[in-house]
LONU-873961 format. One record per residue (C-alpha): x, y, z; residue number from 1; residue in three letters. Coordinates in pm, 1 decimal, always signed. Example, Ala and Ser with C-alpha at 12.3 -4.5 7.8 and 13.67 -1.06 7.14 Angstrom:
2
+----------+----------+----------+-----+-----+
|     east |    north |       up |   n | res |
+----------+----------+----------+-----+-----+
|  +1230.0 |   -450.0 |   +780.0 |   1 | ALA |
|  +1367.0 |   -106.0 |   +714.0 |   2 | SER |
+----------+----------+----------+-----+-----+
This chain:
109
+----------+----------+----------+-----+-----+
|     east |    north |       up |   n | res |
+----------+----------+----------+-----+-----+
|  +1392.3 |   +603.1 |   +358.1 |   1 | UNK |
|  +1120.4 |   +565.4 |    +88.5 |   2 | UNK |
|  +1155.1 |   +204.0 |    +96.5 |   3 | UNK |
|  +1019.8 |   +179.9 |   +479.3 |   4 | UNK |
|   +703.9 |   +329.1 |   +394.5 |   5 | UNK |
|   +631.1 |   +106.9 |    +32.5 |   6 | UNK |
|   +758.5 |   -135.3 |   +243.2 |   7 | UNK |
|   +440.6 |   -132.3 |   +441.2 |   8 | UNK |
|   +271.5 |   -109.1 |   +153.4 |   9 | UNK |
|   +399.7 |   -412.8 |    -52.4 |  10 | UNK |
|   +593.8 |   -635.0 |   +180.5 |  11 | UNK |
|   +682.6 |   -912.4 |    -46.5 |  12 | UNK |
|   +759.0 |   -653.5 |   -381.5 |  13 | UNK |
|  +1074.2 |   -752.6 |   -609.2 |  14 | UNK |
|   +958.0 |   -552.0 |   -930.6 |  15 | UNK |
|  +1023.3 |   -177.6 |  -1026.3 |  16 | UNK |
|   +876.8 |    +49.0 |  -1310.6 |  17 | UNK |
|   +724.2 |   +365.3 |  -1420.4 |  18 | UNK |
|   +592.0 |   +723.6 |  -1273.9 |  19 | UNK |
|   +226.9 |   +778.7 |  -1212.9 |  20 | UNK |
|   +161.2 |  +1192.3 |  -1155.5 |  21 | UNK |
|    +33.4 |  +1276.5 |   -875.2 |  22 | UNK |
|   -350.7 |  +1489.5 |   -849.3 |  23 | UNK |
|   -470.3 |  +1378.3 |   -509.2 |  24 | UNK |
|   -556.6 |  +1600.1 |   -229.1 |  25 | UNK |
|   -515.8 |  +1521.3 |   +114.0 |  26 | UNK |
|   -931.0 |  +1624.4 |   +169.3 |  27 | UNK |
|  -1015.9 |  +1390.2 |    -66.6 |  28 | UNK |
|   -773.9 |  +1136.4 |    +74.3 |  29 | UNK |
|   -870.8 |   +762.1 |    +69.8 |  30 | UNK |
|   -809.4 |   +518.0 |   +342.0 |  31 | UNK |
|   -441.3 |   +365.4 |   +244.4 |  32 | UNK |
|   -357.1 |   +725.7 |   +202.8 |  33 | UNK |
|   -462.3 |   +884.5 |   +536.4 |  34 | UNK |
|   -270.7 |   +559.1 |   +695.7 |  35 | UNK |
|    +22.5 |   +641.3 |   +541.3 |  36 | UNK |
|    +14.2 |  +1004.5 |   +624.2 |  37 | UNK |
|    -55.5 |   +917.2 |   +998.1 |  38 | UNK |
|   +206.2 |   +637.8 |  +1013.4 |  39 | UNK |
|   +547.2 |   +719.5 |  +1173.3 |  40 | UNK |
|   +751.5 |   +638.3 |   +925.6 |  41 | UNK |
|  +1017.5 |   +919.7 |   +803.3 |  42 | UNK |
|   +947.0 |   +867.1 |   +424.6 |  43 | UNK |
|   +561.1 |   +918.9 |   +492.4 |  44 | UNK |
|   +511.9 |  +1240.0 |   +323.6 |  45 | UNK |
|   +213.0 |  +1380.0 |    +88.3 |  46 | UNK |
|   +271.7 |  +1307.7 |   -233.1 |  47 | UNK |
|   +453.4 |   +985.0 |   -171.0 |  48 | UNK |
|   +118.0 |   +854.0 |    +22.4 |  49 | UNK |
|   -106.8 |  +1028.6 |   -215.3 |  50 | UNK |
|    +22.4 |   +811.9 |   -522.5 |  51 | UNK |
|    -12.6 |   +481.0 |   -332.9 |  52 | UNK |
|   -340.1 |   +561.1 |   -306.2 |  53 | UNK |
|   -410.5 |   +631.6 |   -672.2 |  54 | UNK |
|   -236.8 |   +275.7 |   -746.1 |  55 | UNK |
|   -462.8 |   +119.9 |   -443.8 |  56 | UNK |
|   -754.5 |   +329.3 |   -613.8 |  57 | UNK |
|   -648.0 |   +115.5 |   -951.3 |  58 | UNK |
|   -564.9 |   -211.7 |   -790.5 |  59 | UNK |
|   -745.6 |   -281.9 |   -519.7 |  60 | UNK |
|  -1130.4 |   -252.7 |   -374.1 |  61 | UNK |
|  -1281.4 |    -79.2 |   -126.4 |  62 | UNK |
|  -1236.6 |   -339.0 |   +143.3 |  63 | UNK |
|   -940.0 |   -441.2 |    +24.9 |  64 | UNK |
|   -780.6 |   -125.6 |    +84.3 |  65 | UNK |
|   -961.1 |    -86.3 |   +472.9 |  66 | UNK |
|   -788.0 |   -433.4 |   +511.2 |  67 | UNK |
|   -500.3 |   -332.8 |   +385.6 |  68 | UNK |
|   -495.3 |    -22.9 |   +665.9 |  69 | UNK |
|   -495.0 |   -255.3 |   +923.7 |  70 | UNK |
|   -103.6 |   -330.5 |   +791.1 |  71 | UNK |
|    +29.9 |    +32.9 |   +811.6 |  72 | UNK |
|    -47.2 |     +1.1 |  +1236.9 |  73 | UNK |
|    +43.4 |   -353.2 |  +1291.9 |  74 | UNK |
|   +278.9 |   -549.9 |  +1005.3 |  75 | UNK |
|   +234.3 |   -827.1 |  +1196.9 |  76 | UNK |
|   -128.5 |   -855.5 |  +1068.3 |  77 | UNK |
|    +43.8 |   -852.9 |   +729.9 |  78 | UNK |
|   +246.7 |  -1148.3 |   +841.2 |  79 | UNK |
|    -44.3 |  -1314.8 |   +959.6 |  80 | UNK |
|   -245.9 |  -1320.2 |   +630.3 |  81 | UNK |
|    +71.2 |  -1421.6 |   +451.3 |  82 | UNK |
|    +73.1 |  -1689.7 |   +657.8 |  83 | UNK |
|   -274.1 |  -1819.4 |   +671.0 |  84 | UNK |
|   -378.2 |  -2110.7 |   +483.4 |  85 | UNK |
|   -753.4 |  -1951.7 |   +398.0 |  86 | UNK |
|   -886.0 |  -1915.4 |    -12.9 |  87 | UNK |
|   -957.8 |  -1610.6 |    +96.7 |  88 | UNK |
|   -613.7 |  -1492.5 |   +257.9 |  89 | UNK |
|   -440.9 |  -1620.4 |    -57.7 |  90 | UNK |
|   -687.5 |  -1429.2 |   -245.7 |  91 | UNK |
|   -664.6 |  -1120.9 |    -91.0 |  92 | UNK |
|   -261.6 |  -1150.2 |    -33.7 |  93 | UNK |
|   -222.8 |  -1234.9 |   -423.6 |  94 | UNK |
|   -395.0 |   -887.9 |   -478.0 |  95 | UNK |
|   -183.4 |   -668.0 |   -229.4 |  96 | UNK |
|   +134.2 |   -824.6 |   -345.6 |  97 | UNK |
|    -30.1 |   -711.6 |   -655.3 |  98 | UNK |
|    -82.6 |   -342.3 |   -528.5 |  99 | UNK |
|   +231.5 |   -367.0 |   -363.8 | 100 | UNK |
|   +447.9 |   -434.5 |   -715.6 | 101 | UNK |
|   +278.9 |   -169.4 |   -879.4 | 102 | UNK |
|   +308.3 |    +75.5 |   -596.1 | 103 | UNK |
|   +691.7 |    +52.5 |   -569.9 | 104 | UNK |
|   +677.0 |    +34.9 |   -943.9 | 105 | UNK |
|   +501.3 |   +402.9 |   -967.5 | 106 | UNK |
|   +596.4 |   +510.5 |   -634.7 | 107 | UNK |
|   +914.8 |   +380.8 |   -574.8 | 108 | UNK |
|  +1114.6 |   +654.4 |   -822.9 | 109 | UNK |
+----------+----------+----------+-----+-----+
């Protein structure tokens, strides 16, 4: 079940890796992580969305990560910047495959 939700977070992941603890509260709770607690996935729960956050908070910027919300409601927008031919799509996707690696990597367990 865990793999549905880091799934949405790292669609095209192969790599695992280490733990990252967990200090986040949902009040403070930045963007990826308040999508993931409102998605309707089964293996959405606090702590798991609270330490893709911290790894977004250490991979990714600001609007990267409000970009990357857009993905937890649609994955076809996902598909759609994988797909595009833009600098900047291959820019940003580089980075979120990025985020995605080292979320499954910390996350994953």
């Amino acid at each position: 079940m865990k793999k549905s939700i880091l799934w949405a977070a790292s669609l095209a992941v192969l790599s695992l890796g280490v733990v990252l603890p967990v200090m986040s509260s949902f009040a403070s709770a930045g963007p990826i992580e308040n999508a993931c607690n409102r998605s309707e996935r089964k293996a959405a729960n606090r702590q798991l969305c609270a330490c893709i956050q911290q790894v977004a908070d250490m991979t990714l910027k600001g609007g990267d990560q409000r970009r990357a919300v857009a993905f937890f409601k649609d994955p076809e927008k996902a598909h759609k910047v994988w797909m595009s031919k833009t600098d900047s799509d291959d820019a940003f996707w580089e980075r979120y495959k990025a985020f995605g690696a080292q979320a499954q990597a910390y996350c994953g367990g």
